[in-house]
C-alpha positions as CSV (number, residue, x, y, z in Angstrom):
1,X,9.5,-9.1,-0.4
2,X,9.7,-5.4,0.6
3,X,12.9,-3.6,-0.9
4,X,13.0,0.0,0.6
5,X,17.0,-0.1,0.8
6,X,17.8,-2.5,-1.7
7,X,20.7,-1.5,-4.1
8,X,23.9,-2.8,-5.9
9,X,25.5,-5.9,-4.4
10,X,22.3,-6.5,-1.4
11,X,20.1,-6.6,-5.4
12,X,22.0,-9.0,-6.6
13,X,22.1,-11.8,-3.7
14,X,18.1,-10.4,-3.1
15,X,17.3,-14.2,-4.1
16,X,19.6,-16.2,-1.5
17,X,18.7,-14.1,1.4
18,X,15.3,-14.5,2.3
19,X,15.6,-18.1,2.2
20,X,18.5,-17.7,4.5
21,X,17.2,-15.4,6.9
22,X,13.4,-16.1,7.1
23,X,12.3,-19.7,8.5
24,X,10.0,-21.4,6.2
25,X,10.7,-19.1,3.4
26,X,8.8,-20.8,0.6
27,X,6.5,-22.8,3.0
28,X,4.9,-18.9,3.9
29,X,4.5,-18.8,-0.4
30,X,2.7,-21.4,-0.3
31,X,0.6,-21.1,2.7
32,X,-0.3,-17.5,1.3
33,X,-0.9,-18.5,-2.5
34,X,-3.5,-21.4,0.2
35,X,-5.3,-18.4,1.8
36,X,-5.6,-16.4,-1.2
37,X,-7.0,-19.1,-3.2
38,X,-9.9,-19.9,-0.3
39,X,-11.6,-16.3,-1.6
40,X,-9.9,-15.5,-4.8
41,X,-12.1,-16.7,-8.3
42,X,-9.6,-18.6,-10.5
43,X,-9.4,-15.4,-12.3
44,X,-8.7,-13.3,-9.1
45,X,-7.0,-9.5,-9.4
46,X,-4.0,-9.9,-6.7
47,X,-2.1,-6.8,-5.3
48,X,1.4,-7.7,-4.0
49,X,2.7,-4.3,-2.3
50,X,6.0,-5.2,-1.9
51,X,7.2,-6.8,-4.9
52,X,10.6,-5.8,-5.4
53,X,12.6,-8.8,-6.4
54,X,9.5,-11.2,-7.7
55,X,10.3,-14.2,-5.3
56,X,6.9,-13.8,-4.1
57,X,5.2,-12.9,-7.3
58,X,6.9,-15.7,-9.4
59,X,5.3,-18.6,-6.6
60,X,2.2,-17.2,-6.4
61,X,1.8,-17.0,-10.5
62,X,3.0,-20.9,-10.3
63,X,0.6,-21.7,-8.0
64,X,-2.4,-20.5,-10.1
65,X,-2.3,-19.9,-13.8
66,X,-5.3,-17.5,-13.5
67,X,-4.8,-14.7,-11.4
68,X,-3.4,-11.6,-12.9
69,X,-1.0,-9.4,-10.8
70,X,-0.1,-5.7,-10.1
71,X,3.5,-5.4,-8.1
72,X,3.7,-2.6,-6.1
73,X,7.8,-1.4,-5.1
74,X,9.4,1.9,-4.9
75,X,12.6,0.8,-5.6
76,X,13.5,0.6,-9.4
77,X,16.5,-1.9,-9.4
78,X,14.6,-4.5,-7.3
79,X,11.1,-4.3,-9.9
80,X,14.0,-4.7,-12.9
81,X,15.3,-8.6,-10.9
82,X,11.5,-9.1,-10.5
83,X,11.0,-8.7,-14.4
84,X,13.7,-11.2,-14.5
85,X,12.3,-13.3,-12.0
86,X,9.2,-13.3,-13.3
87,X,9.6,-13.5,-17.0
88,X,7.6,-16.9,-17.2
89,X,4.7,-15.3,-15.9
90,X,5.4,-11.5,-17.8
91,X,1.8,-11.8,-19.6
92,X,0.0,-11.6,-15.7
93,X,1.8,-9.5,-14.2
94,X,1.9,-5.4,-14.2
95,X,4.8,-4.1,-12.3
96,X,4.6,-0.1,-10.9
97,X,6.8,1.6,-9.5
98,X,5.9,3.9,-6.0
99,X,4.4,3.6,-3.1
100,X,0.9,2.0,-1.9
101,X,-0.9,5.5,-2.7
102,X,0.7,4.8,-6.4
103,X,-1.1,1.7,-6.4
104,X,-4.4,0.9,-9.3
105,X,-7.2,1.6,-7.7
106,X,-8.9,-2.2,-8.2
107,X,-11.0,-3.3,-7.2
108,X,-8.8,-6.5,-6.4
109,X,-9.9,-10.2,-5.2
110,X,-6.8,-10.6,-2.8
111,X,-3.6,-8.8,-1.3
112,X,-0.6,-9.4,-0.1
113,X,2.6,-7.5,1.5
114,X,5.4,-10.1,2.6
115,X,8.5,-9.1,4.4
116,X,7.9,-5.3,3.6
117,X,5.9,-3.5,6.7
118,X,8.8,-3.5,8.6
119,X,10.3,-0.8,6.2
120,X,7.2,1.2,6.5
121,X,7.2,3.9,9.0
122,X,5.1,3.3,12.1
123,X,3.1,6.8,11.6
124,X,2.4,5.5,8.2
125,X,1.4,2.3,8.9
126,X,-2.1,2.6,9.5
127,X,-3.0,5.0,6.5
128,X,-1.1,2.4,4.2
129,X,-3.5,-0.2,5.5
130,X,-6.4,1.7,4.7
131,X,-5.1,2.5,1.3
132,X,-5.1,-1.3,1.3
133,X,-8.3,-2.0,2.3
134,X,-9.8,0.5,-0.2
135,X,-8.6,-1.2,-2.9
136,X,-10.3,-4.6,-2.1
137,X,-13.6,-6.2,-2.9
138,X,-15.9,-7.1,0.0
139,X,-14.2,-9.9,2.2
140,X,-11.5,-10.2,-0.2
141,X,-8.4,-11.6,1.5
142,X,-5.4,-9.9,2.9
143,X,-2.3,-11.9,3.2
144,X,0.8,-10.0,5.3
145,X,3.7,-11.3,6.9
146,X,7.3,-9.7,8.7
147,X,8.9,-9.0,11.2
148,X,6.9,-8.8,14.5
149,X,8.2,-9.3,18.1
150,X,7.4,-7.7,21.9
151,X,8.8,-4.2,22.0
152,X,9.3,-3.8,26.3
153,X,12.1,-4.1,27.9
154,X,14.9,-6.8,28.1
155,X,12.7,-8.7,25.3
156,X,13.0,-6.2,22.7
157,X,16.9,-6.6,22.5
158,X,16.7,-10.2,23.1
159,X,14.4,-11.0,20.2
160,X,16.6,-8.3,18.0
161,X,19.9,-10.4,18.4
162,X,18.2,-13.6,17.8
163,X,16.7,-12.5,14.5
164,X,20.6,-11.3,13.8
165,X,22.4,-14.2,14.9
166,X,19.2,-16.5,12.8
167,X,20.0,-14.6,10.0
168,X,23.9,-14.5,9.8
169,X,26.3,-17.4,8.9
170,X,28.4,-19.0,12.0
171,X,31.3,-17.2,12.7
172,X,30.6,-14.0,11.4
173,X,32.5,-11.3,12.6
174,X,30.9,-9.8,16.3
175,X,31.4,-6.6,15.1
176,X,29.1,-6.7,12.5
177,X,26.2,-8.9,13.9
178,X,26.8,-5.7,16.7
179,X,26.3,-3.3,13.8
180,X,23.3,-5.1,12.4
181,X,21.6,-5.2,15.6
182,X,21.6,-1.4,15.8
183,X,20.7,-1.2,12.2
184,X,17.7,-3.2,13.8
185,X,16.8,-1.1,16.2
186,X,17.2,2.1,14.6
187,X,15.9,1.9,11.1
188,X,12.9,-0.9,11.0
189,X,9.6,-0.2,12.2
190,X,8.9,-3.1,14.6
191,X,5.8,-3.7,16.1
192,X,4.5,-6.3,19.0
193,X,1.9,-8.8,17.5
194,X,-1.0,-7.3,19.5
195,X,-0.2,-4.0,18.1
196,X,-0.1,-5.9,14.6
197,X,-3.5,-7.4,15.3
198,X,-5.0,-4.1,16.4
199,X,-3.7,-1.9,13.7
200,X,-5.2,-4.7,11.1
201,X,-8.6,-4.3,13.2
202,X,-8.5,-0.5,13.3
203,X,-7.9,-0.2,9.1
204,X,-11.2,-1.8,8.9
205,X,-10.6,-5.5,8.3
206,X,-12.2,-7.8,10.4
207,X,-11.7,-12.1,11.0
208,X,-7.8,-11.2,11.7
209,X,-5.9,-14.7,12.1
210,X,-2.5,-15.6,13.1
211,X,-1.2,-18.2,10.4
212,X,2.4,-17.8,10.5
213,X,5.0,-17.6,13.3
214,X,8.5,-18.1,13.0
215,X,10.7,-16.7,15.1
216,X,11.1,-13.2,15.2
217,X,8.7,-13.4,12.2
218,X,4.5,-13.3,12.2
219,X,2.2,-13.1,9.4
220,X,-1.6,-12.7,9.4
221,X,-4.6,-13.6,7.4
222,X,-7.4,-10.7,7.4
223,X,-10.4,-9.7,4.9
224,X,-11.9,-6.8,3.8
C-alpha cells in the first residue's frame, strides 16, 4: 500500500487500517496475486511500487513461492514494518527505497501499485506510468488499484464523505470526519475512472480491464 505520509503512530496501526478502510481488503490480494499469475512464469520478476508496510508484498510471496520481488517506497519507516512484515519471505524480496524513477530497471514479468496513485501528483501521473511500462516485458501484467471516483460537481463531495464516513468508526467526532474530508480534497490526487482508463491507455498499455470496484475504490488490470 502506498505510504507517502506515513510516520510515527499512523506507521504503527499501518496493518489495521487498510482492512478497515478499504472493502475487500485481502480479497483485492488475492485477486491481484490471480491476475498476476495468468502471465507471470512461476519464477516471475514482480515490481510492487508502493510497498511501504509489506501487507501486499507478504500475500503475494504466500500466494506463490516462486516469484522474486523488488518493493518500491519512498518512505523509510514504512519499508523498515515491511522488512518486519515480510521477514518470512526476506530471501525474495529486495526492498529500495525512492521513487518509481529509483526503481531496477527489469525487465520484470508483472507489476503492481495498490492503494498508492492517489498520493502521486496528477502532473506526475502519467510519466510514472510510463516509467512503469518501461520496466515490463512484452504483455507482462500490470495490476493497480485506489482511490477513483467522478470528479464534477455535487458528486465529487458526495463520494469524498462516503469514503470518510466508510473509513471512520461510528461515532467519531464530526469535527474530524470534517477535517478528513478536506484533507481529501486538498492533498490526494483523485481521478474519475475514465480518466484512470485513459491515462493507463495513453502510457502505452493496452487490454485495460476494470476488475475491482468497491466503493470509492477501483482497480484495473492492463499489460504492457
Amino acid at each position: 500500500m502506498g505510504s507517502a505520509a506515513f510516520s510515527g503512530h499512523s506507521v504503527n496501526s499501518y496493518t489495521e487500517g487498510p482492512q478497515r478502510q478499504v472493502p475487500g481488503y485481502l480479497s483485492l490480494h488475492r485477486m491481484t496475486a490471480m491476475l498476476l499469475a495468468e502471465r507471470a512464469p512461476a519464477d516471475g520478476r514482480i515490481m510492487v511500487l508502493g510497498a511501504g508496510g509489506g501487507l501486499e508484498l507478504n500475500a503475494l510471496a504466500a500466494f506463490s513461492s516462486g516469484w522474486s520481488f523488488d518493493g518500491i517506497d519512498p518512505s523509510a519507516d514504512m519499508l523498515r514494518l515491511a522488512e518486519r512484515t515480510t521477514a518470512p519471505h526476506a530471501a525474495r524480496i529486495r526492498l529500495h527505497a525512492g521513487y518509481i524513477g529509483d526503481a531496477p530497471a527489469g525487465p520484470f514479468d508483472a507489476a503492481t501499485s495498490l492503494l498508492t496513485f492517489h498520493f502521486i501528483p496528477r502532473e506526475e501521473r502519467l510519466e510514472t506510468l510510463r516509467q512503469i511500462r518501461s520496466r515490463l516485458k512484452p504483455e507482462a501484467p500490470f495490476v493497480v488499484a485506489h482511490i477513483s471516483f467522478p470528479q464534477t460537481g455535487p458528486e465529487r463531495s458526495q463520494w469524498i464523505a462516503r469514503h470518510v464516513a466508510f473509513g471512520m468508526p461510528d461515532g467519531t467526532d464530526p469535527a474530524r470526519m470534517e477535517d478528513s474530508r478536506r484533507a481529501i480534497a486538498t492533498r490526494l490526487a483523485i481521478l474519475a475512472p475514465e480518466e484512470e482508463e485513459a491515462m493507463l491507455r495513453d502510457a502505452g498499455f493496452s487490454n485495460v480491464s476494470l476488475f475491482y470496484a468497491a466503493f470509492s475504490f477501483k482497480g484495473w488490470v492492463a499489460y504492457a
